[in-house]
C-alpha positions as CSV (number, residue, x, y, z in Angstrom):
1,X,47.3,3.9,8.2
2,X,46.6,0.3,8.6
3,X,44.9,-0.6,11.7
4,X,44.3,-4.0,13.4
5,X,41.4,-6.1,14.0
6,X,42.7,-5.9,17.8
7,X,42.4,-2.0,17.6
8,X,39.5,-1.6,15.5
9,X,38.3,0.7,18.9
10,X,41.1,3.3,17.8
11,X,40.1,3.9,14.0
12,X,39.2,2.0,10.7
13,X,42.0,1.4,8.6
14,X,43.1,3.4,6.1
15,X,46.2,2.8,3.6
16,X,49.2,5.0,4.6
17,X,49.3,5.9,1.0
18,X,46.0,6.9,0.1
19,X,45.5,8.6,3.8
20,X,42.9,10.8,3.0
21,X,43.2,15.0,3.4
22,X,42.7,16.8,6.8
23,X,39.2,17.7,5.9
24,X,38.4,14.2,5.7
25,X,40.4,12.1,8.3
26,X,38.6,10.0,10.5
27,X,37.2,11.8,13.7
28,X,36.4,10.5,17.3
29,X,33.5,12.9,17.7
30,X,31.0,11.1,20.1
31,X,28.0,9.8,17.8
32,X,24.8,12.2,18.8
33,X,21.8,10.2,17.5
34,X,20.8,6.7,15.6
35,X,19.7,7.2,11.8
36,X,15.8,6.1,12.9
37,X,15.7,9.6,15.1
38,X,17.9,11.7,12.3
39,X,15.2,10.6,9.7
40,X,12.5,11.4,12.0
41,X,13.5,15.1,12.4
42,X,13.0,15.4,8.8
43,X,9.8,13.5,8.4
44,X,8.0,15.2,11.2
45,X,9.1,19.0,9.9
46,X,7.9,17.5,6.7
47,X,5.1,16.7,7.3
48,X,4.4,19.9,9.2
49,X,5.0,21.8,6.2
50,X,2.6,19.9,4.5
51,X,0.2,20.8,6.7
52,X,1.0,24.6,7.1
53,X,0.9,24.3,3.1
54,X,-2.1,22.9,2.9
55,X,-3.7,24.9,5.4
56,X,-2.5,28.3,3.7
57,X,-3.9,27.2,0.7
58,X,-7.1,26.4,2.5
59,X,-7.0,29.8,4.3
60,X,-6.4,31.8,0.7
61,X,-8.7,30.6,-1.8
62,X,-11.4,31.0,1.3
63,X,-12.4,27.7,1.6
64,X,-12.2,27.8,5.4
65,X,-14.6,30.4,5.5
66,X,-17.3,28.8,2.8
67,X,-16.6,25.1,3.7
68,X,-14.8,25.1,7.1
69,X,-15.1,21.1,7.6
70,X,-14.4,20.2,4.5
71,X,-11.0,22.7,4.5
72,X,-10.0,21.1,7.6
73,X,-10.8,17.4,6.3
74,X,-8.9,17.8,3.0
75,X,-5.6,19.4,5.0
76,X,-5.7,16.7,7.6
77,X,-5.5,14.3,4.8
78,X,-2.3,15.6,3.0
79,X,-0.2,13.9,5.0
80,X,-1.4,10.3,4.6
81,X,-1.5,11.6,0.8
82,X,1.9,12.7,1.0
83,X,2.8,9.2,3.0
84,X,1.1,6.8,0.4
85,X,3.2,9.3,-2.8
86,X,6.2,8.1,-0.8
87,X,7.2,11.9,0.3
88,X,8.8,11.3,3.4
89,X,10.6,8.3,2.3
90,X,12.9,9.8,0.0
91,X,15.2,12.0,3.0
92,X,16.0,8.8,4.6
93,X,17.7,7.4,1.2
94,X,19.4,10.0,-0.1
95,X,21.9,13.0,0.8
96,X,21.5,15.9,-0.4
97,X,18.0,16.6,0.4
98,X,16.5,18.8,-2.5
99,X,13.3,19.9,-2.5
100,X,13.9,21.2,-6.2
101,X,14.5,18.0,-7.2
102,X,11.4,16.4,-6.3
103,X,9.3,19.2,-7.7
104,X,7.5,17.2,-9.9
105,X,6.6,15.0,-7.5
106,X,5.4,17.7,-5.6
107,X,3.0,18.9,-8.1
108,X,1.8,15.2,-8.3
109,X,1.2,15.6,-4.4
110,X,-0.7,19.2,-5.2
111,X,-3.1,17.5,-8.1
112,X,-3.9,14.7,-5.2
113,X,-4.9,17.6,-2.4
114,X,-6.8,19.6,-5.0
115,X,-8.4,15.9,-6.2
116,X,-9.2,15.4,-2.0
117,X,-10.7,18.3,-1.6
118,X,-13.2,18.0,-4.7
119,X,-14.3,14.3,-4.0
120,X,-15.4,16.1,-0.1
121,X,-17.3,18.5,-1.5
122,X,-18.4,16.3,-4.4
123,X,-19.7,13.3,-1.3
124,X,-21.4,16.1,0.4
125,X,-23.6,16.6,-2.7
126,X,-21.8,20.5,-3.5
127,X,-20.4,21.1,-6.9
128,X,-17.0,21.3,-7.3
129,X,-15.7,23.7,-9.3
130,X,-13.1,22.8,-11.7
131,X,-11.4,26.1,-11.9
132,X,-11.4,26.2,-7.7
133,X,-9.3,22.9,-8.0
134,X,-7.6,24.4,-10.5
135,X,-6.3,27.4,-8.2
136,X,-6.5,25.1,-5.2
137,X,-3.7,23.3,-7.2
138,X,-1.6,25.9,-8.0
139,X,-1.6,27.6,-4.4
140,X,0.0,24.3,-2.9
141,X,2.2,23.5,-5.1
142,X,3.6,27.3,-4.7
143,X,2.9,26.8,-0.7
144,X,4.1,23.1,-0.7
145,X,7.7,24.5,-2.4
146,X,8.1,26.9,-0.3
147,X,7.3,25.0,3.0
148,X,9.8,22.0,2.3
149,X,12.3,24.4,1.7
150,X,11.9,26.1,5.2
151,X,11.7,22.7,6.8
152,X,14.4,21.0,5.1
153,X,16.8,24.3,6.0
154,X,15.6,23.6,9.6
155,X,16.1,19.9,9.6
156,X,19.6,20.3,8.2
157,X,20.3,23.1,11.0
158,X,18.8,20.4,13.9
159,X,19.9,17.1,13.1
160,X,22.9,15.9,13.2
161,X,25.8,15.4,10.8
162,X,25.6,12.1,9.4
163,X,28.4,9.7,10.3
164,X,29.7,7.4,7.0
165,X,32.3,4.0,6.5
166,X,33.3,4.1,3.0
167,X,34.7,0.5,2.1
168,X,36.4,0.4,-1.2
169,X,39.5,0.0,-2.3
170,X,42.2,3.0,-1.6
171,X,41.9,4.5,-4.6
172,X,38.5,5.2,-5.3
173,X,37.3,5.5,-1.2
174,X,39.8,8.5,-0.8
175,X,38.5,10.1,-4.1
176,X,35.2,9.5,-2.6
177,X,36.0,10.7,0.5
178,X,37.4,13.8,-1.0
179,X,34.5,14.2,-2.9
180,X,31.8,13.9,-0.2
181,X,33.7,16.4,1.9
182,X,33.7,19.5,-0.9
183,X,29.8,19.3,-0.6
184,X,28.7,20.9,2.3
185,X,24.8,20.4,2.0
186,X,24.9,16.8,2.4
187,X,25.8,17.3,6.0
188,X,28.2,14.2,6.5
189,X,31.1,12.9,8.4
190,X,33.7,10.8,7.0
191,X,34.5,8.2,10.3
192,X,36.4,5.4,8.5
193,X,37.4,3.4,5.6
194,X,37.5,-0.6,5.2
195,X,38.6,-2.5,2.4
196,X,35.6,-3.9,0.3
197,X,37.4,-6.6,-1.3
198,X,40.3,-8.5,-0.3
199,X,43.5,-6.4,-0.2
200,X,45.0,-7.3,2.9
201,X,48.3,-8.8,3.4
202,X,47.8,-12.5,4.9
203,X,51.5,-12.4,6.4
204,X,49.8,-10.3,9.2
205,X,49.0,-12.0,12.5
206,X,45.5,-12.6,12.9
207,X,45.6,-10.0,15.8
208,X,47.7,-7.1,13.5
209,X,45.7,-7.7,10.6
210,X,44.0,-4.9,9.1
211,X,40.5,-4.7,9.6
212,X,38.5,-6.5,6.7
213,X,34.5,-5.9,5.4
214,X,34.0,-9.0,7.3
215,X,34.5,-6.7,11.0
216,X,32.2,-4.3,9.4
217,X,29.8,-5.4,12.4
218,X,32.2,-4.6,15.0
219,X,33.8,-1.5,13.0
220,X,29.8,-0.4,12.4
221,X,29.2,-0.5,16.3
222,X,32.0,0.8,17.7
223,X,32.7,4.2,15.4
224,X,28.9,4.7,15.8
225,X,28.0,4.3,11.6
226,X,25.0,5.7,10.0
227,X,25.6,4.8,6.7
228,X,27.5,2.8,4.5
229,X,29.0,3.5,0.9
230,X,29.8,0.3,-0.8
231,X,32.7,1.2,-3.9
232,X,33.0,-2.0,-5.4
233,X,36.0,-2.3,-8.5
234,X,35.5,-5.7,-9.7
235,X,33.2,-7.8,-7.2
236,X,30.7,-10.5,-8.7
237,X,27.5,-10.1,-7.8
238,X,27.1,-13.0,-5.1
239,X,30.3,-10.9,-3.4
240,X,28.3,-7.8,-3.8
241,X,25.0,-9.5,-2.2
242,X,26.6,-10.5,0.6
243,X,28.1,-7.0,1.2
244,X,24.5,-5.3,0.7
245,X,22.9,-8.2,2.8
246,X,25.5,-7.8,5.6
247,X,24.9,-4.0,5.9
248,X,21.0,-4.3,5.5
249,X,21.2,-6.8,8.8
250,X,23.4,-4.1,10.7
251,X,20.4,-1.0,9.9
252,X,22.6,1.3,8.9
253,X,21.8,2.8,5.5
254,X,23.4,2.3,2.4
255,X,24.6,3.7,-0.5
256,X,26.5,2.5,-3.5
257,X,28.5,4.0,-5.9
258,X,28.0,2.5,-9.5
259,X,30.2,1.5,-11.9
260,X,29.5,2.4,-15.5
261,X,26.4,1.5,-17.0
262,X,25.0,-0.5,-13.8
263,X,21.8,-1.3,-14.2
264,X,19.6,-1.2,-11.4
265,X,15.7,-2.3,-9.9
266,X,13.6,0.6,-7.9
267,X,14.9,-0.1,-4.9
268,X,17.2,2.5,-5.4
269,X,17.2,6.6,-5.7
270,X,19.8,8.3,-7.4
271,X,22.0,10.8,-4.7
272,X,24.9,13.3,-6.7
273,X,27.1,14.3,-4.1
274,X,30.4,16.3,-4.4
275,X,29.9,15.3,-8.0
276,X,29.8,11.7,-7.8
277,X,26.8,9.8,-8.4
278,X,25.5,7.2,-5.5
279,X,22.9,4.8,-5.2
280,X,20.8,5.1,-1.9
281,X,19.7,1.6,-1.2
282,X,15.5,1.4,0.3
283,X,16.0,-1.2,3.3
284,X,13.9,-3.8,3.3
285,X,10.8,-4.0,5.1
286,X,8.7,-1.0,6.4
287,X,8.6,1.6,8.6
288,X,6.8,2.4,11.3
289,X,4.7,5.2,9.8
290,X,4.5,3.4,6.1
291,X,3.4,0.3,8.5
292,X,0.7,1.8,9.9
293,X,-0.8,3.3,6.7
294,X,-0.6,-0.5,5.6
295,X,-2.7,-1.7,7.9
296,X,-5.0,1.2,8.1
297,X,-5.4,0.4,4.1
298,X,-6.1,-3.1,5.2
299,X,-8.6,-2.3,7.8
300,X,-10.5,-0.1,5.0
301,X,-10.4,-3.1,2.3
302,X,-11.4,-5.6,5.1
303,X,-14.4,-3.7,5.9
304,X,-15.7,-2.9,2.0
């Protein structure tokens, strides 16, 4: 159904042709939480893990017992590790929140703890034992798997579903749509659908006109968005700019879904979701926590 710019409160328009299935319809559920306190929930029990992990490990090859400071020391600083690696950075871009999928990163994160906890005991003038790192390593990245799992299977239970604006055309934002909704684990709503590129009819009266990606402001604030898939079919690229500066100025998050052989920088990270690829778009600038282990970096370089 088309809806107009004077009733963008009542829904998002959607093309009475391509209205999308039950499971998928737009919703008026009240909105729970902003994406700043959804991403939190899964940073924090993150970063919790870590620190169980890293204390388990500690606790097992019986380092707390030989070299109790030095244990503690080296799982304190997992989490600025795992912070600098970029491990609590990924959730916020992406969907479907896989700790399988980062495994390789995670043995990355394991080889820096095990690395931590040698250079303490090498600056306190103690051997370090390569085949201790060598176990150390092993036991976190089993602990460190384990542990994200939990905490991402809590952090999906706790937070709340994520509310998403497709804008496309018909066509491919109901496939989409239908697509998003047969995959359960990336925890989403479908609120509304907006034309990305122009494919309204200008005979409408400004106030009946359906709503355009230039209301995506109003529509964004109003239905409560979290994040926004972009589905461009033939946009240039100043059109598509525009779109992605637009959304980036509204915080919400974004995500785009390619066309064939699109070539992208690394501000992106790849999300499959219901068996479509998407793009999840890094906003610009920093955030609080990656902020603060700027400036602590700073304060470290400043004072060598």
């Amino acid at each position: 159904m088309a809806v107009s710019r004077g009733h963008v409160r009542q829904l998002v328009n959607a093309s009475a042709e391509t209205a999308p299935c039950e499971d998928v319809q737009p919703r008026s559920t009240p909105w729970h939480a902003d994406p700043v306190r959804r991403d939190a929930v899964f940073r924090r029990l993150l970063a919790v893990a870590d620190l169980a992990a890293a204390a388990g490990t500690m606790a097992a090859v019986g380092t707390f017992h030989r070299h109790p400071l030095f244990a503690l020391t080296a799982t304190i600083l997992i989490v600025p590790v795992a912070k600098v690696l970029g491990r609590y950075d990924r959730d916020a871009i992406v969907l479907r929140k896989s700790t399988l999928e980062e495994f390789p990163s995670l043995l990355v994160l394991a080889g820096a703890f095990a690395l931590t906890w040698s250079l303490l005991v090498t600056i306190a003038g103690r051997a370090a034992q390569a085949e201790h790192a060598a176990i150390i390593w092993a036991v976190v990245t089993a602990l460190l798997t384990v542990a994200r799992l939990t905490a991402r299977s809590i952090a999906g239970a706790t937070a709340p579903t994520e509310r998403v604006l497709i804008a496309g055309n018909p066509r491919v934002r109901t496939r989409l749509a239908h697509s998003l909704a047969s995959d359960p684990s990336a925890r989403i709503e479908v609120v509304g659908f907006l034309p990305f590129e122009d494919d309204a009819d200008s005979d409408w009266d400004d106030a009946d006109a359906p709503a355009t990606f230039d209301d995506l402001a109003e529509v964004v604030a109003e239905l409560k968005v979290d994040r926004v898939f972009l589905a461009p079919t033939s946009a240039d690229n100043d059109t598509m700019l525009a779109a992605i500066t637009l959304a980036n100025s509204l915080g919400v998050k974004l995500s785009l879904v390619p066309s064939l052989l699109e070539v992208v920088g690394s501000a992106v990270e790849f999300d499959t979701v219901g068996g479509v690829t998407v793009l999840g778009m890094r906003q610009p600038g920093l955030s609080r926590s990656s902020t603060m282990v700027k400036r602590g970096m700073d304060v470290v370089g400043a004072s060598v």
